[in-house]
mmCIF file of the C-alpha atoms, coordinates in Angstrom:
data_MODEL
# 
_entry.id   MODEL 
# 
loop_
_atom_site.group_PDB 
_atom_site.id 
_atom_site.type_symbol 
_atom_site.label_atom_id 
_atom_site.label_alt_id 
_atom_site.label_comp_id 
_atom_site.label_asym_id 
_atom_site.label_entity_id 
_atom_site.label_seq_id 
_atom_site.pdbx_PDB_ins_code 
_atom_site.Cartn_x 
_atom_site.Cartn_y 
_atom_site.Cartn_z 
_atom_site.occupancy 
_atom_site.B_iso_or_equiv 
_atom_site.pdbx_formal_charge 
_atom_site.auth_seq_id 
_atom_site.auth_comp_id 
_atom_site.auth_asym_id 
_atom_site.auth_atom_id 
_atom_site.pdbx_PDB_model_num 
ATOM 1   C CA . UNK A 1 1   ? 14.631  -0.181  11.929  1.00 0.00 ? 1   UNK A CA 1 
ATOM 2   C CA . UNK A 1 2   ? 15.065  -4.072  13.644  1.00 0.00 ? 2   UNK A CA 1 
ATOM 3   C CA . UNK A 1 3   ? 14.706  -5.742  10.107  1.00 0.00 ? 3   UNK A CA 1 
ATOM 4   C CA . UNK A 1 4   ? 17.177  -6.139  7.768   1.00 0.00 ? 4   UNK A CA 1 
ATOM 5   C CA . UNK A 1 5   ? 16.013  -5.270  4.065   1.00 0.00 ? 5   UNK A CA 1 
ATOM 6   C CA . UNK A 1 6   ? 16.933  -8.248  1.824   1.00 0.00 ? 6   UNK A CA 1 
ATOM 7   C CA . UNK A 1 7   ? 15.859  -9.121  -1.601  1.00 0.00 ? 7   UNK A CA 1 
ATOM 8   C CA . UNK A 1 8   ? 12.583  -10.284 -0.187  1.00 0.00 ? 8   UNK A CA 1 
ATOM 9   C CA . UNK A 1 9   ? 12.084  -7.815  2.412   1.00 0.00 ? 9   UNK A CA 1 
ATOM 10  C CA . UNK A 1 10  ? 9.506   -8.708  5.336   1.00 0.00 ? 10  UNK A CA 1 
ATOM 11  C CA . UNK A 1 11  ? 6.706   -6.264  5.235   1.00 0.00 ? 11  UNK A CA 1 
ATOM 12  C CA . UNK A 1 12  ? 3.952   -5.926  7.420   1.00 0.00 ? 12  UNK A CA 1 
ATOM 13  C CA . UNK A 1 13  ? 0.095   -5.168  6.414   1.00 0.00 ? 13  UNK A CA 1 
ATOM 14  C CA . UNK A 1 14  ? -2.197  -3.966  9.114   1.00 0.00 ? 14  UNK A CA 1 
ATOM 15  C CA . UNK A 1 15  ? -4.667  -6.655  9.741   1.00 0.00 ? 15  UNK A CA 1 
ATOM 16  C CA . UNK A 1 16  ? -7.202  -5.913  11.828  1.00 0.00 ? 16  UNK A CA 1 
ATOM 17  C CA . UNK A 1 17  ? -10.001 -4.115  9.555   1.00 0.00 ? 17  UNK A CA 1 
ATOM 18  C CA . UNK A 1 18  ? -9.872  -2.695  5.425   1.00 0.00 ? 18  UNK A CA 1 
ATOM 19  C CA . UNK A 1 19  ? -8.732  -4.101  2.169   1.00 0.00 ? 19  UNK A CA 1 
ATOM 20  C CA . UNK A 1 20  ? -5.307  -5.679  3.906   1.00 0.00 ? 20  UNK A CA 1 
ATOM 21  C CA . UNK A 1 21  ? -5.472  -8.728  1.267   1.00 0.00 ? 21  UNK A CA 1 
ATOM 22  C CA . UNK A 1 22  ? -5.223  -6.821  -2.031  1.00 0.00 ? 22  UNK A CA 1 
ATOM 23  C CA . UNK A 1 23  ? -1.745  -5.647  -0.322  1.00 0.00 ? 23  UNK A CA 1 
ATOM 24  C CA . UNK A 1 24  ? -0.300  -8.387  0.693   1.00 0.00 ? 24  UNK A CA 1 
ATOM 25  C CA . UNK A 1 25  ? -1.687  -10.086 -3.078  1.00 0.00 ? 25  UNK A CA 1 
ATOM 26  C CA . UNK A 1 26  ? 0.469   -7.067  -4.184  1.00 0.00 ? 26  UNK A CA 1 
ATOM 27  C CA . UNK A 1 27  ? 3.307   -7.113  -2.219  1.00 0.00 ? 27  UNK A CA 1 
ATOM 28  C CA . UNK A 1 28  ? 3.965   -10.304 -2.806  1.00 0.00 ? 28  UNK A CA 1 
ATOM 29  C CA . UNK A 1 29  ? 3.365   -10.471 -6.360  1.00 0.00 ? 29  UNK A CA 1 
ATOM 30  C CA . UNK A 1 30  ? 6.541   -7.825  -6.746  1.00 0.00 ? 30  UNK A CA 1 
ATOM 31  C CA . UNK A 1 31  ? 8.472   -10.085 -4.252  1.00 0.00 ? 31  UNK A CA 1 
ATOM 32  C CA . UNK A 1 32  ? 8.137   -8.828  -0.981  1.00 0.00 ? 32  UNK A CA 1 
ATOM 33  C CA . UNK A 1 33  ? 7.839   -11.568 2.099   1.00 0.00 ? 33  UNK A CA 1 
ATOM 34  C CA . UNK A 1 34  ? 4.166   -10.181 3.113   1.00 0.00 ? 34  UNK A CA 1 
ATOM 35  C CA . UNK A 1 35  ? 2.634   -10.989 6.700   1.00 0.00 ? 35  UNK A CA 1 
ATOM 36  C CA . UNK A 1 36  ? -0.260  -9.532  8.208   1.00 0.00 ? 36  UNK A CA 1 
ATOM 37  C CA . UNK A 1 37  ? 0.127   -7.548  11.486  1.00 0.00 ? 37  UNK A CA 1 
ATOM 38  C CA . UNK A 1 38  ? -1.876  -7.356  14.243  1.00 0.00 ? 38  UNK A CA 1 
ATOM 39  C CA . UNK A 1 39  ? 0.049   -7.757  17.440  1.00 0.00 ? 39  UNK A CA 1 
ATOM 40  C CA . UNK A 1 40  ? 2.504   -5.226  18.929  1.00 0.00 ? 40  UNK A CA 1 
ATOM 41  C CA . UNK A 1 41  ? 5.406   -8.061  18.950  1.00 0.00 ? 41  UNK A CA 1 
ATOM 42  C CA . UNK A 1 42  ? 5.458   -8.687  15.274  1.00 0.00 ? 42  UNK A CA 1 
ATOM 43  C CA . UNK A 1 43  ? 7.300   -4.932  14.504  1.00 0.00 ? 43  UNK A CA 1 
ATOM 44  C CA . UNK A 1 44  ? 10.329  -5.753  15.338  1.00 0.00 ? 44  UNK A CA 1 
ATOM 45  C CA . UNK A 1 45  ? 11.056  -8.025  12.791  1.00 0.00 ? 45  UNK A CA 1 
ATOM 46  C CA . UNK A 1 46  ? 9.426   -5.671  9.937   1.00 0.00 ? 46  UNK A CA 1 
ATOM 47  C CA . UNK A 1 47  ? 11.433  -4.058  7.207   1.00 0.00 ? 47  UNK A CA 1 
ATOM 48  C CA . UNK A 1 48  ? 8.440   -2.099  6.336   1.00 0.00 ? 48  UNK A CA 1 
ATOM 49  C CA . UNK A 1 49  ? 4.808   -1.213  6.687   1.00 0.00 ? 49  UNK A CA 1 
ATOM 50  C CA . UNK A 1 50  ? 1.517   -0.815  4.949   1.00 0.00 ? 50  UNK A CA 1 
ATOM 51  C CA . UNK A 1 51  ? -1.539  0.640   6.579   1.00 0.00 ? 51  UNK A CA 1 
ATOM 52  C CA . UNK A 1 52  ? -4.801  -0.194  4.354   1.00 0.00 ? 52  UNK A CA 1 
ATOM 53  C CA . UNK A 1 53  ? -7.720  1.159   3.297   1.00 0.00 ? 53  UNK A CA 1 
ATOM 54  C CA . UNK A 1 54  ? -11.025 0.870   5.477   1.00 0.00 ? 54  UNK A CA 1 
ATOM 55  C CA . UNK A 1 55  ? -12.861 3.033   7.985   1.00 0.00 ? 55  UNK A CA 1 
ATOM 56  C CA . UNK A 1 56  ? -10.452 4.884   10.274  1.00 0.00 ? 56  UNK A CA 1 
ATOM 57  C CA . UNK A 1 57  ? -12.327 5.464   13.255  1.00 0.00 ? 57  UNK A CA 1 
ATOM 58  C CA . UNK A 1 58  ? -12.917 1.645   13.178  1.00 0.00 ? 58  UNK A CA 1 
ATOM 59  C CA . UNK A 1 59  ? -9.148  1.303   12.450  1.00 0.00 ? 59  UNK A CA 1 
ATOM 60  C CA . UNK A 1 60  ? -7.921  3.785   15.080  1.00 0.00 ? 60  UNK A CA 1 
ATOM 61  C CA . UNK A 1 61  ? -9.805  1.680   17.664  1.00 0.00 ? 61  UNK A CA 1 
ATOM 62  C CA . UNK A 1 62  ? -8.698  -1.453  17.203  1.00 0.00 ? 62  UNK A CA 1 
ATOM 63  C CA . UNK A 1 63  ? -4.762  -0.482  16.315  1.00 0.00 ? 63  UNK A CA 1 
ATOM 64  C CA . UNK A 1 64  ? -5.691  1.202   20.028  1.00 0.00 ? 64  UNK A CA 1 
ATOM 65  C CA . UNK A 1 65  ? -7.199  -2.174  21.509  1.00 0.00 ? 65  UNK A CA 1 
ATOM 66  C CA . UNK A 1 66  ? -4.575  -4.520  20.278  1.00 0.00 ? 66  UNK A CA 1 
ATOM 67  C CA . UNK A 1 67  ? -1.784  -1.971  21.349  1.00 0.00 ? 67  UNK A CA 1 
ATOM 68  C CA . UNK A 1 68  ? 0.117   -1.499  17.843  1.00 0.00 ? 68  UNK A CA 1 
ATOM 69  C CA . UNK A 1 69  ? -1.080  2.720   17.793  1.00 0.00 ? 69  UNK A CA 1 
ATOM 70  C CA . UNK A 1 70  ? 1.818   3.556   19.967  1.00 0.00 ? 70  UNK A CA 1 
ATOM 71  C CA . UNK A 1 71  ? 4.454   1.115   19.285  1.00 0.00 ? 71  UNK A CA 1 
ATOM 72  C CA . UNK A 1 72  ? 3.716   1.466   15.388  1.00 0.00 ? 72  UNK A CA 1 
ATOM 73  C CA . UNK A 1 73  ? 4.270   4.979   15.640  1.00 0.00 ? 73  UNK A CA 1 
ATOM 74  C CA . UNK A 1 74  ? 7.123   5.213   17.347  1.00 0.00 ? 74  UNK A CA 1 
ATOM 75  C CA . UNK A 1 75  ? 8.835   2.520   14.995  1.00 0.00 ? 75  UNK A CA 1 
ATOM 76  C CA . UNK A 1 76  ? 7.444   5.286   12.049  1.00 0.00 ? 76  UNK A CA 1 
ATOM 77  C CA . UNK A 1 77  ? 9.569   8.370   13.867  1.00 0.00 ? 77  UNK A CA 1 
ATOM 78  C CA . UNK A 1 78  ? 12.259  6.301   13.727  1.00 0.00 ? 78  UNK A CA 1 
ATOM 79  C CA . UNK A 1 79  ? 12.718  5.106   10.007  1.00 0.00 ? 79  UNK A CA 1 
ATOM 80  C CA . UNK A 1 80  ? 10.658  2.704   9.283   1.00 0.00 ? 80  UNK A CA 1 
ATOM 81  C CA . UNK A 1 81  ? 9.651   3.163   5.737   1.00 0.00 ? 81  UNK A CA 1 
ATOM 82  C CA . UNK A 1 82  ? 5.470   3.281   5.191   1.00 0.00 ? 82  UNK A CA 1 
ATOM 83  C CA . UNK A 1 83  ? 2.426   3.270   2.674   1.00 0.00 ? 83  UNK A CA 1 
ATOM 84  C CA . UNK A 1 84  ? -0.793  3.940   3.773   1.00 0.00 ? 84  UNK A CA 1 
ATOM 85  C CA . UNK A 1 85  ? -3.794  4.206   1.352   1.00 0.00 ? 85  UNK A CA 1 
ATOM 86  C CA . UNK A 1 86  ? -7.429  5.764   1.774   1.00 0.00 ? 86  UNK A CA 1 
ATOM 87  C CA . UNK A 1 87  ? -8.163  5.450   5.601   1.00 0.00 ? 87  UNK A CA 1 
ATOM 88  C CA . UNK A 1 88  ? -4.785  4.564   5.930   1.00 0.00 ? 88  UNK A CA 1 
ATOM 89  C CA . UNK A 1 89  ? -3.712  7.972   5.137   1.00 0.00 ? 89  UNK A CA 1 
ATOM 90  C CA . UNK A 1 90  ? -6.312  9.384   7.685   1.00 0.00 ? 90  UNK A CA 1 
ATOM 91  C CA . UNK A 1 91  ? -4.116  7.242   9.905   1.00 0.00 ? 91  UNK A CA 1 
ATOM 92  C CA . UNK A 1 92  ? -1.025  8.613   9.430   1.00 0.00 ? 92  UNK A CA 1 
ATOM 93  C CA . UNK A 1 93  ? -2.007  11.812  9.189   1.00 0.00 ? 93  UNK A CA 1 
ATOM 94  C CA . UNK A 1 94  ? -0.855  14.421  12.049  1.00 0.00 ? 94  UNK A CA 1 
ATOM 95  C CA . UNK A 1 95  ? -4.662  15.825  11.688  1.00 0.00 ? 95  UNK A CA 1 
ATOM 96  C CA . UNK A 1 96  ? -8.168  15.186  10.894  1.00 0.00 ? 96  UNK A CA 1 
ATOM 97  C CA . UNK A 1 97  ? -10.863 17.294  9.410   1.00 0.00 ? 97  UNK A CA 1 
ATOM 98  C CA . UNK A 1 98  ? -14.433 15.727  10.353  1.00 0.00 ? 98  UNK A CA 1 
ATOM 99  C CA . UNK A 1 99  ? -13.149 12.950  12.221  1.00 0.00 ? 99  UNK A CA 1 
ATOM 100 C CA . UNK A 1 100 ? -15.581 11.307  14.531  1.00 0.00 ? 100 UNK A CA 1 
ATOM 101 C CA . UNK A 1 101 ? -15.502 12.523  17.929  1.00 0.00 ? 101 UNK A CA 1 
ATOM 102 C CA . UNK A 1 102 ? -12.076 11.164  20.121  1.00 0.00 ? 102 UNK A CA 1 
ATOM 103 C CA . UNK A 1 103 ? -10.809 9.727   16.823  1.00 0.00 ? 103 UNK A CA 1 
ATOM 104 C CA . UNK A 1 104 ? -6.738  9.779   16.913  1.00 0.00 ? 104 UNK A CA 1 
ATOM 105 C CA . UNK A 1 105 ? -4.327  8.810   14.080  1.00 0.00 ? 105 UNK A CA 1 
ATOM 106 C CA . UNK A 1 106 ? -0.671  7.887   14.875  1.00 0.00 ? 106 UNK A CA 1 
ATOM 107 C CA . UNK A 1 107 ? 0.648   11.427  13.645  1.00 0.00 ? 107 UNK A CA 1 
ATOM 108 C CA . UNK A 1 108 ? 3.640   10.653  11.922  1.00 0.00 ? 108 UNK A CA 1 
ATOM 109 C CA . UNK A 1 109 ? 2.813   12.402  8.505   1.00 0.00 ? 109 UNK A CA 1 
ATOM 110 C CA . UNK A 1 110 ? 2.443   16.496  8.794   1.00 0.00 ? 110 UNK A CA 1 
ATOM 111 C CA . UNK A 1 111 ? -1.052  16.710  7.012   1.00 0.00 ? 111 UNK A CA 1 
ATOM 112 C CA . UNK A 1 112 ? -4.977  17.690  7.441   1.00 0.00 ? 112 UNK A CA 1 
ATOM 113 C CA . UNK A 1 113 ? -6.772  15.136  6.104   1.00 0.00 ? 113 UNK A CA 1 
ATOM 114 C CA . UNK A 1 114 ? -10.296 15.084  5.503   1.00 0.00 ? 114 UNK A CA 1 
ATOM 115 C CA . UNK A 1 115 ? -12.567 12.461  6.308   1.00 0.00 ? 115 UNK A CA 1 
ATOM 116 C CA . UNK A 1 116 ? -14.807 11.309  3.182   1.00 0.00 ? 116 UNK A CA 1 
ATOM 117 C CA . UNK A 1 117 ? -13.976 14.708  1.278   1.00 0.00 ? 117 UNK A CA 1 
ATOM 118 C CA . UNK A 1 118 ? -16.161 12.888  -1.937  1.00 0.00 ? 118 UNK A CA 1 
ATOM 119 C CA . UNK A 1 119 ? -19.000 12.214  0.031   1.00 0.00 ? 119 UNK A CA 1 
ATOM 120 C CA . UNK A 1 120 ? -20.646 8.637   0.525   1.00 0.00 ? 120 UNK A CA 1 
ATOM 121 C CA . UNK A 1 121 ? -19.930 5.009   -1.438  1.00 0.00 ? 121 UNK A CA 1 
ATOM 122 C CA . UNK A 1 122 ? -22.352 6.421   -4.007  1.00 0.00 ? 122 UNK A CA 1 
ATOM 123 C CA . UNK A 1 123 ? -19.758 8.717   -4.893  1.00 0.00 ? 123 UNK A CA 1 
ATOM 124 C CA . UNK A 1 124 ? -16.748 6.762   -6.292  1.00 0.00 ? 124 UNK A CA 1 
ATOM 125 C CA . UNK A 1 125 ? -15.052 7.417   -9.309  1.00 0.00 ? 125 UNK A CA 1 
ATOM 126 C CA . UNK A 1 126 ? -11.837 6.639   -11.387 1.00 0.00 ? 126 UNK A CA 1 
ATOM 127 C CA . UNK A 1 127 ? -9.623  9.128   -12.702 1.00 0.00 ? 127 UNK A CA 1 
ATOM 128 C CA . UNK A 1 128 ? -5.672  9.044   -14.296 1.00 0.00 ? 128 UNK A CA 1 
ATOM 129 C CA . UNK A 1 129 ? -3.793  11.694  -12.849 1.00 0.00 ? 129 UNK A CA 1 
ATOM 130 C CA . UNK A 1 130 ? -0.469  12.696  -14.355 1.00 0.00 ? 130 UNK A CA 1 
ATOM 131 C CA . UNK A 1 131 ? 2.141   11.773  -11.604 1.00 0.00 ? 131 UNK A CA 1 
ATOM 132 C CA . UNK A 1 132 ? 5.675   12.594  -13.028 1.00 0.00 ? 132 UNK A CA 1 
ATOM 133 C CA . UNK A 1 133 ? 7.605   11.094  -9.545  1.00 0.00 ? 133 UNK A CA 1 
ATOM 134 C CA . UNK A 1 134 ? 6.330   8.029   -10.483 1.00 0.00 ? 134 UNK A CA 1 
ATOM 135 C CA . UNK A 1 135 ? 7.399   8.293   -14.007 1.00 0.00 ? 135 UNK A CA 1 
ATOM 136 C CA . UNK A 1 136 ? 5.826   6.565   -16.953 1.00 0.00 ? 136 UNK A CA 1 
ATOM 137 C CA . UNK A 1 137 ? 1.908   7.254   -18.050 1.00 0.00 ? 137 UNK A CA 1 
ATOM 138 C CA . UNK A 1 138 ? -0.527  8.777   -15.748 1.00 0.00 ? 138 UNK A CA 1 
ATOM 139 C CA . UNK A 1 139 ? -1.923  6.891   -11.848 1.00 0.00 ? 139 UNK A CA 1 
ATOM 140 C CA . UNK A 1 140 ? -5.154  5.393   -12.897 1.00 0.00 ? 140 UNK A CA 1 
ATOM 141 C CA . UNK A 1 141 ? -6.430  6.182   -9.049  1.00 0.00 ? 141 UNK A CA 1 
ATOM 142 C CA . UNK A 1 142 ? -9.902  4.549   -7.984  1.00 0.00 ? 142 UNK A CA 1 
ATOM 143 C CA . UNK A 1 143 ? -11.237 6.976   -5.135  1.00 0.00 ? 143 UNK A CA 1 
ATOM 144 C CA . UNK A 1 144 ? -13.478 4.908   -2.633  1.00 0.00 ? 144 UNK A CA 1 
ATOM 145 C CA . UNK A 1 145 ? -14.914 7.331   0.626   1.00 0.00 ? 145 UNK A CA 1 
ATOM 146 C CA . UNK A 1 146 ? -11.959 8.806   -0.055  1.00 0.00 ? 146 UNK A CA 1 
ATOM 147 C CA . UNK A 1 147 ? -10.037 11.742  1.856   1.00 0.00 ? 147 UNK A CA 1 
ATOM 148 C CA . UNK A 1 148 ? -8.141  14.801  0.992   1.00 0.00 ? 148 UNK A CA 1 
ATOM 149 C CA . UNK A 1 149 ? -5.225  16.658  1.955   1.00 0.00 ? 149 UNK A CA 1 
ATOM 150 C CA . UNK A 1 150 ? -6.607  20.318  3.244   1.00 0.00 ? 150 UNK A CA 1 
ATOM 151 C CA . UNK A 1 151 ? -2.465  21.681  4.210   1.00 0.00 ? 151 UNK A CA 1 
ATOM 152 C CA . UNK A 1 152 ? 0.653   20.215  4.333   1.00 0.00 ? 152 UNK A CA 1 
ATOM 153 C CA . UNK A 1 153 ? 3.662   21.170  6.317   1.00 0.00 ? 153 UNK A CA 1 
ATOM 154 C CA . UNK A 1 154 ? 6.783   22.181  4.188   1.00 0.00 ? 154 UNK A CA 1 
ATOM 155 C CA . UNK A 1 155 ? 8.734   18.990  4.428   1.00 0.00 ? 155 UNK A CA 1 
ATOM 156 C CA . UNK A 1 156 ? 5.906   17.069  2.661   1.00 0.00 ? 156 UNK A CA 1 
ATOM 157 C CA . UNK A 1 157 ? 6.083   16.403  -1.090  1.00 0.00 ? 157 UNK A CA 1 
ATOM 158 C CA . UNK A 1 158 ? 3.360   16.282  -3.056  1.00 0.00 ? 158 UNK A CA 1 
ATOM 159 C CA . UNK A 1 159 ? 3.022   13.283  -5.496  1.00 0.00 ? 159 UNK A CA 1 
ATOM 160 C CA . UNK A 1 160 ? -0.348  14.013  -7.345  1.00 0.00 ? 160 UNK A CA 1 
ATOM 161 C CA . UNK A 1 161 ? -3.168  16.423  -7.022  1.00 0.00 ? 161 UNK A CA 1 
ATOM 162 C CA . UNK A 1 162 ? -6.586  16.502  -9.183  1.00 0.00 ? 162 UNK A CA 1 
ATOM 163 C CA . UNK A 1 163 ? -7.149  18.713  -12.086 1.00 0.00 ? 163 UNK A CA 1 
ATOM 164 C CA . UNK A 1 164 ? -8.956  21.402  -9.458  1.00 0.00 ? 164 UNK A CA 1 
ATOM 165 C CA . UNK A 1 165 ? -5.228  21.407  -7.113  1.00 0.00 ? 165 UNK A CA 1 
ATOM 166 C CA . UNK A 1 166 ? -6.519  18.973  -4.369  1.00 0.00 ? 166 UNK A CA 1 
ATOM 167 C CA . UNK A 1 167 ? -3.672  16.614  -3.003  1.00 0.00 ? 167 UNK A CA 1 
ATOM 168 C CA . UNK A 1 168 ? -4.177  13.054  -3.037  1.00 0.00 ? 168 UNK A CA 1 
ATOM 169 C CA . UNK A 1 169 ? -0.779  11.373  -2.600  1.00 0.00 ? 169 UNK A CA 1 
ATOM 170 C CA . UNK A 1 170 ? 2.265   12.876  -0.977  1.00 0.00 ? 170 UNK A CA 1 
ATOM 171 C CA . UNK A 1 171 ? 5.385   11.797  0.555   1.00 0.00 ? 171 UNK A CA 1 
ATOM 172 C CA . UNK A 1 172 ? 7.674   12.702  4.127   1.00 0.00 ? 172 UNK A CA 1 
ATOM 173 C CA . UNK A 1 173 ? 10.677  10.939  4.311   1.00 0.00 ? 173 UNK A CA 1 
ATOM 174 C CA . UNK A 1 174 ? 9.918   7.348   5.090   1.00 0.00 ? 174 UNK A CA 1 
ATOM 175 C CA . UNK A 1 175 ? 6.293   8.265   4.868   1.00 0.00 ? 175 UNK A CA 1 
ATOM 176 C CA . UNK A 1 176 ? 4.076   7.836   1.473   1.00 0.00 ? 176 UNK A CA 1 
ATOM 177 C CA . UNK A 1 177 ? 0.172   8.087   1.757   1.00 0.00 ? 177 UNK A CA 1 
ATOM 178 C CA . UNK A 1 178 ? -2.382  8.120   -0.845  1.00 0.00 ? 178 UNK A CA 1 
ATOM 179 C CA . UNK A 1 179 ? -6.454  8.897   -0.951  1.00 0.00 ? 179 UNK A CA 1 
ATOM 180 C CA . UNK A 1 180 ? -6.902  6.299   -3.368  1.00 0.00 ? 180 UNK A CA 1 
ATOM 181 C CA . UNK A 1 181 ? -6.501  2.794   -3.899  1.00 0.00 ? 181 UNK A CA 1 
ATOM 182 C CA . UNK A 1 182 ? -3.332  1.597   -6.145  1.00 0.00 ? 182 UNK A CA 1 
ATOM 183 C CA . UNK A 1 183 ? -3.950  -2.301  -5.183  1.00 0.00 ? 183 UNK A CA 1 
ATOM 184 C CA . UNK A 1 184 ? -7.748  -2.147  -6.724  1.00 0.00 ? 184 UNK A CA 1 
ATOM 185 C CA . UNK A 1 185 ? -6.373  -0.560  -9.906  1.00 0.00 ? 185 UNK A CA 1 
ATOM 186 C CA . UNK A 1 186 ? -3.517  -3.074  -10.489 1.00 0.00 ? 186 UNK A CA 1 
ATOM 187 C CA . UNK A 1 187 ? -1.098  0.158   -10.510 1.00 0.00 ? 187 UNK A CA 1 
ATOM 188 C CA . UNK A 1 188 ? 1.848   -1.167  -8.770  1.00 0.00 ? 188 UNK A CA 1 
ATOM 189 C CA . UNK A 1 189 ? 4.104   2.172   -8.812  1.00 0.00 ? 189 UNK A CA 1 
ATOM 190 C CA . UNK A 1 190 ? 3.422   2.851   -5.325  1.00 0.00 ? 190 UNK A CA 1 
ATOM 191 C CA . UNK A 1 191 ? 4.201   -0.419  -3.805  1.00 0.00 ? 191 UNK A CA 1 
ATOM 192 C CA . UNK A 1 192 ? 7.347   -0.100  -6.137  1.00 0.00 ? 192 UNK A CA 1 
ATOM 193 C CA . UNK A 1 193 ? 7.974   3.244   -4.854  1.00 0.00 ? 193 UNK A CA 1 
ATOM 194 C CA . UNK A 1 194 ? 7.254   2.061   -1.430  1.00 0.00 ? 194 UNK A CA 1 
ATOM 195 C CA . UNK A 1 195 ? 9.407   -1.105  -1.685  1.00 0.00 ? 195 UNK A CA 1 
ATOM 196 C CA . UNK A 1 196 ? 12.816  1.371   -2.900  1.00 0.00 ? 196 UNK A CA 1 
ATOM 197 C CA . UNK A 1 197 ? 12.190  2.951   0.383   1.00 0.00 ? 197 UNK A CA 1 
ATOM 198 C CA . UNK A 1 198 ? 12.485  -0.086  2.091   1.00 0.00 ? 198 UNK A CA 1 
ATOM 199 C CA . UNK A 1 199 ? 15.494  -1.545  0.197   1.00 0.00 ? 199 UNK A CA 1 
ATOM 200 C CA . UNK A 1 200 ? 16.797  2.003   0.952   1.00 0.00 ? 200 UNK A CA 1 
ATOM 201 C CA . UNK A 1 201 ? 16.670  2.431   4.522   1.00 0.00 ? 201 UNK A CA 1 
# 
């Protein structure tokens, strides 16, 4: 990792498509320095990263256009600690279930995701789900298009799962991902969780 964690670590949000404000409002609000990131040059100097929610095909794209993919990746394998939520899990998942054709992800988390697993906008919903590595009372989780983890490899750790077993937040390593959206709900336990990593690493 090129940054060096401080008490105000320097974070990165991907920019380029999704709900990247409500992370950086988030990040910053729990003390983080919080910049935006859409250019292959500005990883270096990041202590950490967030990939947002949005539409991941549209995502994958333009992460490929502007050149981060590959150099966001690799700076992924090697440590740097990362939260991606709703299409931002799709992102960082190692595999896709219903992706759109020629859709890649940056494959640093070993999960099948699938795409839209609730079905359409029409088919948000809310729900608390007890979370006990978070600690405290249960995730209040809003679900928007959201996915679903289908398998995980053995050195993933699941964080929360709805009532009927399917996985919704998990962690490998420097790695957390969740199919819902923490920064709608004003939960902030998995930017905390996130930012531990950070100050960690």
């Amino acid at each position: 990792m090129a940054g060096s964690p401080t008490a105000h670590p320097r974070i990165g949000v991907l920019a380029l498509q999704g709900d990247f404000r409500e992370h950086i409002a988030s990040l910053t609000e729990l003390g983080a320095d919080v910049v935006p990131l859409r250019r292959p040059e500005e990883i270096a100097s990041l202590d950490g990263v967030v990939v947002p929610g949005g539409e991941s095909s549209v995502m994958d794209k333009l992460s490929r256009a502007f050149g981060v993919a590959e150099p966001l990746a690799q700076a992924i394998r090697g440590g740097l600690p990362t939260y991606g939520t709703c299409a931002g899990m799709i992102m960082l998942s190692a595999r896709i279930a219903a992706g759109i054709p020629g859709q890649q992800t940056l494959e640093v988390l070993d999960t099948t995701v699938r795409r839209n697993a609730f079905g359409s906008q029409n088919d948000s919903f809310e729900i608390d789900i007890p979370m006990p590595a978070l600690g405290g009372a249960p995730v209040h989780a809003v679900f928007i298009r959201a996915p679903v983890v289908e398998e995980h490899g053995p050195g993933v750790e699941v964080l929360g799962a709805l009532p009927d077993g399917q996985v919704v937040a998990v962690q490998q390593g420097n790695v957390i991902a969740s199919a819902f959206h923490p920064e709608v709900a004003g939960e902030d336990r998995f930017h905390r969780r996130f930012l531990d990593l950070v100050h960690s690493a």
